[in-house]
Backbone bond lengths (Angstrom), bond angles and torsions (degrees), N, CA, C in turn:
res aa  C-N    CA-C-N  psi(-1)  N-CA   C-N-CA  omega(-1)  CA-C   N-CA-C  phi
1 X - - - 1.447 - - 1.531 108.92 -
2 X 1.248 110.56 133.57 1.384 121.50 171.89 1.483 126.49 -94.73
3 X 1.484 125.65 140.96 1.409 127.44 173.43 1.219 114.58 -69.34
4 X 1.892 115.03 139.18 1.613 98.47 177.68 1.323 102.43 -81.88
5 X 1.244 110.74 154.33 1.380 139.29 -174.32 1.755 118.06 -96.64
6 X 1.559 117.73 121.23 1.583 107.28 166.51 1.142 99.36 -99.47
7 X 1.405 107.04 167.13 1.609 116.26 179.39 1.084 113.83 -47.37
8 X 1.653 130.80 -60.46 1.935 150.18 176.50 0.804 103.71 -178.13
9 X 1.718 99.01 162.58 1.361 125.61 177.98 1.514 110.47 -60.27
10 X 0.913 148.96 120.92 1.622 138.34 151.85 1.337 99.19 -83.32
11 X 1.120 146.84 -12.83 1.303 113.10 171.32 1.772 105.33 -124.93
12 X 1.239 100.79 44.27 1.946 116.42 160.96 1.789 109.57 -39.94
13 X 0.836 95.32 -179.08 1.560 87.67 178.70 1.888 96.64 -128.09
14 X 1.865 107.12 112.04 1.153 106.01 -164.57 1.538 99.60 -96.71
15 X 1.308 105.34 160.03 1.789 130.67 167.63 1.804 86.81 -15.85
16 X 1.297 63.85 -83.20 2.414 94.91 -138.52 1.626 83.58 -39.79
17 X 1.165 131.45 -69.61 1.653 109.65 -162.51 1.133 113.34 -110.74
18 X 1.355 93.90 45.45 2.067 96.14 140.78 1.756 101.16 -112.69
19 X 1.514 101.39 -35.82 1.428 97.45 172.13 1.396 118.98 -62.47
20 X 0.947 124.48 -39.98 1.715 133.66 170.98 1.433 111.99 -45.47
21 X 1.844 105.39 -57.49 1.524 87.97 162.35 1.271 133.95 -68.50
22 X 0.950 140.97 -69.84 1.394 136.61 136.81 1.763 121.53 10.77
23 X 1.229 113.37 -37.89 1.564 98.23 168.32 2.032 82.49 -95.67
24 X 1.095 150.37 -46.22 1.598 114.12 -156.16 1.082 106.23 -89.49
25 X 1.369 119.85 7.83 1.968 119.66 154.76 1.732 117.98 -72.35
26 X 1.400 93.13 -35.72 1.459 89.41 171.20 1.925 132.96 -106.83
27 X 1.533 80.25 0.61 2.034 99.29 160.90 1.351 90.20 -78.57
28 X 1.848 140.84 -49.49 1.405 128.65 -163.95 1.476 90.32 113.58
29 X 1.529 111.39 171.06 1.754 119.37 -179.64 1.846 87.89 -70.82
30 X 1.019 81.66 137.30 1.774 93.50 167.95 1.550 115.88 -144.44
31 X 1.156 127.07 -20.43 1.104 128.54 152.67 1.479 86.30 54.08
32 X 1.313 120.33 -157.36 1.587 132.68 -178.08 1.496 111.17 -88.99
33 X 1.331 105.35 23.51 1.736 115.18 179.52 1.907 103.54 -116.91
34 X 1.253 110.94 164.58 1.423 121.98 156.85 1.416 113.87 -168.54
35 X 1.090 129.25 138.14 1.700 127.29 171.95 1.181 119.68 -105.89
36 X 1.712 104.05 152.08 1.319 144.54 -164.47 1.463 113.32 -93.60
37 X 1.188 136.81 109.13 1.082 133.58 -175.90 1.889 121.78 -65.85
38 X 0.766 117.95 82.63 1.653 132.71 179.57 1.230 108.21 -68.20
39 X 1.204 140.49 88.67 1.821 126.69 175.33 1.447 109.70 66.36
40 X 1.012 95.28 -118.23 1.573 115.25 178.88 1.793 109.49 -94.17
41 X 0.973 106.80 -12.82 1.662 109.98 -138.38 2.110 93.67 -119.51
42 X 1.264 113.74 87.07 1.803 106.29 177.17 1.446 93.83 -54.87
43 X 1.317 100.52 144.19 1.523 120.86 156.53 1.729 112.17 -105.86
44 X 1.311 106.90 129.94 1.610 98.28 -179.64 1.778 99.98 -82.51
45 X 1.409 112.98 144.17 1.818 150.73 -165.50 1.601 99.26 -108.51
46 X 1.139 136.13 130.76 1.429 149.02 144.00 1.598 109.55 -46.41
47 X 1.023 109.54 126.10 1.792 109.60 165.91 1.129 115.38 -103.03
48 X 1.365 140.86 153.01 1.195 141.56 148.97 1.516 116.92 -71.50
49 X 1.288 108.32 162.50 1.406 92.43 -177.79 1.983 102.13 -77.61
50 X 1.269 104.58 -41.15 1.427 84.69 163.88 1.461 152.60 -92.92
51 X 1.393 93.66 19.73 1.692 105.42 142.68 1.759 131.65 -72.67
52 X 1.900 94.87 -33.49 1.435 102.14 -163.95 2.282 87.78 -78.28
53 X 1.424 121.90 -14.85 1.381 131.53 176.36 1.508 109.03 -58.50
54 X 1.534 100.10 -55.50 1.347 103.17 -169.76 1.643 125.19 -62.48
55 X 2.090 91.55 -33.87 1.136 92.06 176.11 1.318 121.08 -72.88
56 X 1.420 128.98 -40.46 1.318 128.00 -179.61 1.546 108.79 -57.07
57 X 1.348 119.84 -27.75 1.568 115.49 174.33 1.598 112.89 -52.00
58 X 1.382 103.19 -52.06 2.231 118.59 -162.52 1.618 74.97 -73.79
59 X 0.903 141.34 -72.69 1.796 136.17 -170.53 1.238 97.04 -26.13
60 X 1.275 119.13 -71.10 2.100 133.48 -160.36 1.284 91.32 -64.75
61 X 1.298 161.73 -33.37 1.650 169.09 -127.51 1.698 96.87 -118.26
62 X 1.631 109.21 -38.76 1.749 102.26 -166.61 1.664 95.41 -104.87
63 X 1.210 121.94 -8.86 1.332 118.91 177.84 1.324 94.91 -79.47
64 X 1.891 132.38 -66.87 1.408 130.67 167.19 1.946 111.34 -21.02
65 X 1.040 113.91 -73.86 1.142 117.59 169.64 1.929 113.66 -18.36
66 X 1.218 123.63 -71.33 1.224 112.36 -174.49 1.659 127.71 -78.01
67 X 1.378 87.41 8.79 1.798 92.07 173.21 1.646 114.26 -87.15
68 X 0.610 114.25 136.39 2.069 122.24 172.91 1.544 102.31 -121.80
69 X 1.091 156.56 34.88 1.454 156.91 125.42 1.581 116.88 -50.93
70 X 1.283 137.34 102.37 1.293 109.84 -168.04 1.752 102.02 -98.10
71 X 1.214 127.11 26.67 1.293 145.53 172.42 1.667 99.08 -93.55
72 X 1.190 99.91 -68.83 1.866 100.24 179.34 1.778 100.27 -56.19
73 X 1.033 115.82 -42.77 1.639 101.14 -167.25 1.842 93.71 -76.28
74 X 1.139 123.15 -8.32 1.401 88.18 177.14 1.722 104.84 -116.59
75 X 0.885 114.09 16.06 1.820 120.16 159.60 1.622 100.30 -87.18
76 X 1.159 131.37 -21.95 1.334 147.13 -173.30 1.638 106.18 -86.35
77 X 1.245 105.14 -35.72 1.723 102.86 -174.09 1.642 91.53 -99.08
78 X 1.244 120.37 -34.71 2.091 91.10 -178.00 1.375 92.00 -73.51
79 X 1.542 150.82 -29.05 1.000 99.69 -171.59 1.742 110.06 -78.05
80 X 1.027 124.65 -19.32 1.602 128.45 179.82 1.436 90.83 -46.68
81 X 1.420 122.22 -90.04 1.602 142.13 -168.44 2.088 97.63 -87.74
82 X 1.357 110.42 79.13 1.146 119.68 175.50 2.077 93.26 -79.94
83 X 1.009 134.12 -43.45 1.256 139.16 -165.95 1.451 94.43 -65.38
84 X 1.353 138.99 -57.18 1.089 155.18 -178.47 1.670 108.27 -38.15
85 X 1.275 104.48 -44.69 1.415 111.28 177.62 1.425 136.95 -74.18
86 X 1.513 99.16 -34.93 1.598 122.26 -150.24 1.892 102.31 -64.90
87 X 1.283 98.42 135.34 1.057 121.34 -162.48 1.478 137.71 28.48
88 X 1.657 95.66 66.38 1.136 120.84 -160.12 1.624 94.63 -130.20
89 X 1.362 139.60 124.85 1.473 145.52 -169.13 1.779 95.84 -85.96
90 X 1.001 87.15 133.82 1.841 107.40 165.02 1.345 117.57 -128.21
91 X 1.443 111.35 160.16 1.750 107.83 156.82 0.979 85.13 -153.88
92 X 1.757 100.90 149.85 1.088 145.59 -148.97 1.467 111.80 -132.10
93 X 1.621 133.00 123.55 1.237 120.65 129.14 1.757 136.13 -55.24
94 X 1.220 102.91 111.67 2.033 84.07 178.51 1.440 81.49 -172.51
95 X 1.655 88.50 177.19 1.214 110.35 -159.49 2.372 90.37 -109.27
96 X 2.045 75.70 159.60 1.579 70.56 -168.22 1.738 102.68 -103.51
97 X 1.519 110.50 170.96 1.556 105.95 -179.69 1.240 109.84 -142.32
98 X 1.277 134.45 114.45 1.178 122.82 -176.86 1.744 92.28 -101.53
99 X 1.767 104.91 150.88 1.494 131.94 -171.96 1.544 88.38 -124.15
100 X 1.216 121.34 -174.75 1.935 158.87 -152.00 1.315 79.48 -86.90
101 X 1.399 114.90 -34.92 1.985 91.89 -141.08 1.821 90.98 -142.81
102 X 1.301 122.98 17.50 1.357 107.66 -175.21 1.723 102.38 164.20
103 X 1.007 102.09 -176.95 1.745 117.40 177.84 1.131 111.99 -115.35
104 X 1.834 114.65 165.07 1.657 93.33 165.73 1.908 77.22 -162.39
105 X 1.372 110.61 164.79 1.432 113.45 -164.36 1.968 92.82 -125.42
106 X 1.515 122.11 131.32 1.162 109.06 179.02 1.454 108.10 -160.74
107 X 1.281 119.95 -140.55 1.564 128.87 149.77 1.256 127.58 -143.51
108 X 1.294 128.20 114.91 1.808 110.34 -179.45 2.092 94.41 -74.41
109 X 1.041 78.47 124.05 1.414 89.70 175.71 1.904 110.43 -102.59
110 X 1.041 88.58 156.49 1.796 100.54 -166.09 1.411 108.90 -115.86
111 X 1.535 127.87 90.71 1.497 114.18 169.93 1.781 126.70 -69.74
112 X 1.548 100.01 -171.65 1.553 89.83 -170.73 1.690 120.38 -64.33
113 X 1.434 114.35 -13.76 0.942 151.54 157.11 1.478 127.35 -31.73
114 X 1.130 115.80 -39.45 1.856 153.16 -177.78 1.611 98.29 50.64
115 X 1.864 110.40 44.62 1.430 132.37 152.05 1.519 88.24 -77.62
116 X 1.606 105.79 174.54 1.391 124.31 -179.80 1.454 109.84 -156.09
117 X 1.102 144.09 128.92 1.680 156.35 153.56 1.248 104.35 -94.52
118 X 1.438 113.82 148.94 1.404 127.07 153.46 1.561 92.22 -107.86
119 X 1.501 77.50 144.51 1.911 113.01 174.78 1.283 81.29 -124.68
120 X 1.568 109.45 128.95 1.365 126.22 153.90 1.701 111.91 -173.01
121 X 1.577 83.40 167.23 1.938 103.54 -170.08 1.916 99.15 -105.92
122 X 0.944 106.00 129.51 1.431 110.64 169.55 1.599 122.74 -66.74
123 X 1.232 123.43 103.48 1.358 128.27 -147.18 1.631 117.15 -105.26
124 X 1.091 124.27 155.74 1.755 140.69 -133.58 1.314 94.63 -156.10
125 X 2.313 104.26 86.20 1.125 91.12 175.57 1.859 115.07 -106.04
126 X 1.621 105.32 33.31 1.410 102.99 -156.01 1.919 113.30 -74.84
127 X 1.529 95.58 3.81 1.592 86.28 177.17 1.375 108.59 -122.49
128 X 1.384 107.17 38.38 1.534 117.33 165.58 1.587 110.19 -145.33
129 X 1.297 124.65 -178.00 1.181 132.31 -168.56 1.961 97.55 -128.00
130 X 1.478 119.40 101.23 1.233 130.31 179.20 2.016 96.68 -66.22
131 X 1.672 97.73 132.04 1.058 100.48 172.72 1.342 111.83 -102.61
132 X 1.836 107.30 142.70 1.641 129.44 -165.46 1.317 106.64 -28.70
133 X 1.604 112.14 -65.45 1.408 125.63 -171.70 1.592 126.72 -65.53
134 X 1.364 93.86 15.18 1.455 97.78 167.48 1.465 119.30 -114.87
135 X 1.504 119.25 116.55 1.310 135.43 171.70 1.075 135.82 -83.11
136 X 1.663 136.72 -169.69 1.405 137.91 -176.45 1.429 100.86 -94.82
137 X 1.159 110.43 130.26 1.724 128.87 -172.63 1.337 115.10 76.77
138 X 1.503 118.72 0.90 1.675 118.74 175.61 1.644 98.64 -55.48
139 X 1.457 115.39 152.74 1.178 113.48 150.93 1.696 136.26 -96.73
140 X 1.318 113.63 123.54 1.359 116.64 -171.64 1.487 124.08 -111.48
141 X 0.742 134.40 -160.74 1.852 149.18 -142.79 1.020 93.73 -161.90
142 X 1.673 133.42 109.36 1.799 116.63 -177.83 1.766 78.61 -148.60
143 X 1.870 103.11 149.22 1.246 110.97 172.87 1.511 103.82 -127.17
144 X 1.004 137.18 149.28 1.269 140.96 139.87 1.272 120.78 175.99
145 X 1.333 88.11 -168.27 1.921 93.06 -158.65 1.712 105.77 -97.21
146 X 1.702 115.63 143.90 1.308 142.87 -177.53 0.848 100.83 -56.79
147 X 2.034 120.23 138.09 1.378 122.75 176.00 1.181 101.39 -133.99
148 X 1.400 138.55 -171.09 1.237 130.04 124.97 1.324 131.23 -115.43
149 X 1.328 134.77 -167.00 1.091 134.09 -165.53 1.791 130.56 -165.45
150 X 1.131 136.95 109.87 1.699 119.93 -151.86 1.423 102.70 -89.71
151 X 1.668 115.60 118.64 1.198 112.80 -168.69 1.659 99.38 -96.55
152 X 1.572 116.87 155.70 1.389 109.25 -177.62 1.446 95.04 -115.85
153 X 1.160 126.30 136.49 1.503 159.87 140.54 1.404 121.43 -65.76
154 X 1.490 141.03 152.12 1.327 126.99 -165.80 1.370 98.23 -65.27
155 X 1.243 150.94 -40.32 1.812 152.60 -137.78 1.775 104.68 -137.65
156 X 1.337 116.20 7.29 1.607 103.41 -153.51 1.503 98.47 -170.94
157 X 1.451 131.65 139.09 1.230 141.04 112.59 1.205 161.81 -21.23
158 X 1.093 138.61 83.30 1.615 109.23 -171.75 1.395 106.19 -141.65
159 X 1.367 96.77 158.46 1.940 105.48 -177.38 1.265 109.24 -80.31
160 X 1.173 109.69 130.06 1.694 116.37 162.14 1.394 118.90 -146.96
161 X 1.887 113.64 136.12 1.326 123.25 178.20 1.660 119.63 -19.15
162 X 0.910 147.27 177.86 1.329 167.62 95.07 1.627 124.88 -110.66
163 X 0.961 101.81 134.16 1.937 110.06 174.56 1.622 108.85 -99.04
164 X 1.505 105.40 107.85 1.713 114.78 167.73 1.381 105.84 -83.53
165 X 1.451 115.64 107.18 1.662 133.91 -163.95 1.828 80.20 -65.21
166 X 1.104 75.62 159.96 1.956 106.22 162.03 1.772 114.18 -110.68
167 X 1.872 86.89 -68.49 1.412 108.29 172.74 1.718 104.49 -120.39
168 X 1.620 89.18 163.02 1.536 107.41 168.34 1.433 101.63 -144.61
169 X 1.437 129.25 149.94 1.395 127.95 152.10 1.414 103.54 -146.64
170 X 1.631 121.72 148.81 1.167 117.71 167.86 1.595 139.42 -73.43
171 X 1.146 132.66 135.51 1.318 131.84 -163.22 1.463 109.18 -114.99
172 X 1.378 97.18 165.33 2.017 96.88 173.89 1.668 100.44 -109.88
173 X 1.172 118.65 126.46 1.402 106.23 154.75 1.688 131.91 -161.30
């Protein structure tokens, strides 16, 4: 027996803005402010918005830095270079996740920290048949080809990957 299948999660929990939060939790609220250290005494600094860009970039660059997964770094680079990918077949080790409204295939990864992120692609299992015995956090074997997809946000748009599986099988690891 097979699980029914929705197309994907649209609201998966993607890379870039969980990492985004995650670096301006640990820049601090900065909003369009930052302070200057004066003596003893910070003075709060005006940001531009593309200063507060740049910074969240060198943040996203030293967080990359301490990962060694080369599965997370490359769910991490289509979404960077999503164009780079598109309709281009992959397979993947990762673990699977089913959400309310969809799937998505990734890794919660664990720093030295024993914090955790999920890295994952919002996943498209409608041209396969998901088998029963596969659960949330099982690890699987999934191939298919790069899509994209326009995710909506309350104020905004934005493109992000999805993988339309071919195959899946479950793995031990």
């Amino acid at each position: 027996m097979m699980k029914k299948t929705r197309l994907f999660n649209k609201k998966a929990i993607i890379v870039v803005p969980i990492v985004l939060a995650l670096i301006l939790g640990s820049v601090g609220t900065i909003g369009l402010m930052a302070f200057e250290q004066t003596g003893n005494n910070p003075q709060p600094i005006e940001l531009s918005e593309e200063e507060i860009a740049k910074l969240i970039q060198e943040q996203f660059e030293e967080l990359k830095k301490s990962i060694d997964d080369e599965t997370v770094l490359k769910i991490i680079d289509i979404h960077e270079n999503i164009n780079d990918y598109l309709d281009t077949t992959h397979t993947l080790e990762t673990q699977f996740f089913e959400f309310e409204d969809g799937y998505s295939v990734g890794i919660e990864y664990f720093f030295d920290s024993e914090e955790s992120l999920l890295f994952d692609i919002p996943a498209d299992f409608s041209n396969v048949d998901l088998p029963e015995d596969i659960h949330e956090y099982d690890w699987v074997k999934v191939s298919g080809k790069i899509g994209t997809t326009e995710e909506v946000d309350n104020d905004h748009t934005h493109t992000v990957p999805v993988i339309h599986i071919t195959s899946i099988e479950k793995i031990d690891k």
